[in-house]
C-alpha positions in Angstrom: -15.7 2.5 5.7 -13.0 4.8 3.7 -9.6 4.2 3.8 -7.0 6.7 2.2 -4.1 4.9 0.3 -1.2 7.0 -0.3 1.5 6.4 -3.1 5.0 7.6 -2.6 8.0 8.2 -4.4 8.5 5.3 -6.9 5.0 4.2 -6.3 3.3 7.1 -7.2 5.0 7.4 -10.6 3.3 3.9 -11.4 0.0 4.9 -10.3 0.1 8.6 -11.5 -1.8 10.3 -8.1 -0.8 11.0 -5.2 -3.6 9.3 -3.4 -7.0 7.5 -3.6 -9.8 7.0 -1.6 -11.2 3.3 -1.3 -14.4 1.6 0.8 -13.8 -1.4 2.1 -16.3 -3.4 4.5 -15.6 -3.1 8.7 -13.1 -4.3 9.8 -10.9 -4.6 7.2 -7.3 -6.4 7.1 -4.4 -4.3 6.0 -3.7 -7.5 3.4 -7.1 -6.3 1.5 -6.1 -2.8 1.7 -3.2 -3.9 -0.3 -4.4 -6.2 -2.9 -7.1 -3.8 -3.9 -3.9 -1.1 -4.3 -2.8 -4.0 -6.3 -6.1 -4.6 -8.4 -6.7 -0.9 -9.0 -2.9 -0.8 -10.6 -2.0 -3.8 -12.2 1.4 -2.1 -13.0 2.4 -2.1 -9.3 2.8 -6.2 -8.8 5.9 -6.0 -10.2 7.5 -2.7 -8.2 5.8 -4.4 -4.6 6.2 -8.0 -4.8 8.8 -10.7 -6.0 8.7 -13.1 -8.7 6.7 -15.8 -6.3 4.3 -12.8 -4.8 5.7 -12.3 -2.0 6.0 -8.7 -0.6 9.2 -6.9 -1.6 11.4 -6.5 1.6 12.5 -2.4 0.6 8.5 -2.3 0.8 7.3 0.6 3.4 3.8 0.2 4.5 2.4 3.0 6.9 -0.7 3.1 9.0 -1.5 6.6 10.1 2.5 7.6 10.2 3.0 4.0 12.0 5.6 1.4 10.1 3.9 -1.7 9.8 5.7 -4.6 7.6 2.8 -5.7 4.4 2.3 -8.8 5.8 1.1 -8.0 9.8 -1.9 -9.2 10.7 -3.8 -5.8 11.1 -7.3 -4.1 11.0 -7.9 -0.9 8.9 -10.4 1.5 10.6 -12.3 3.9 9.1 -10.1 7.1 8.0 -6.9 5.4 8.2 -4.2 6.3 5.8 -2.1 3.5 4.8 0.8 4.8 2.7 2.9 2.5 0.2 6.9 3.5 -0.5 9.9 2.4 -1.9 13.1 3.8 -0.8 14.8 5.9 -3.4 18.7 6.0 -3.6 20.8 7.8 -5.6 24.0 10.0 -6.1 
C-alpha cells in the first residue's frame, strides 16, 4: 500500500520536500509510518524525539486532517496522509 507522509514547517526544512510517497505492507501501524520517516532522514531524531527516544510532546502527527498523538495505537490504510509538524512561534 502507499502512504503519503507530509513534512511541515520545521520538519520540512530538515527533510528538504514537502512530501514523500512510501509502501508499506497492509495494515500498517502509524508507529512504522514513523520510524521509516525517521530512517529515511536520520536528521529528524533529534527535532521529533527526546534524548531517551521518546516522541517530542510539541510533536503534531495528522492522519487524513485527524490529530492523532505519535504514539496511538493505529492502522495506516492505503492513501492515507500522515503529516508530521512542529509548532512554530515567534515575534
Amino acid at each position: 500500500m502507499t502512504v503519503t507522509i507530509e513534512y511541515t514547517t520545521l520538519v520540512r526544512r530538515v527533510t528538504g520536500i514537502a512530501r514523500e510517497q512510501v509502501e508499506f505492507p497492509e495494515p500498517a501501524p502509524l508507529s512504522a509510518v514513523l520510524d521509516q520517516a525517521l530512517c529515511r532522514h536520520a536528521d529528524l531524531a533529534g527535532l521529533l524525539q527526546t534524548a531517551n527516544g521518546d516522541w517530542q510532546p510539541t510533536l503534531m502527527v495528522f492522519v487524513n486532517d485527524q490529530q492523532v498523538r505519535p504514539d496511538e495505537v493505529s492502522s495506516i490504510s492505503s492513501g492515507d496522509i500522515v503529516t508530521l509538524m512542529l509548532p512554530v512561534s515567534g515575534g
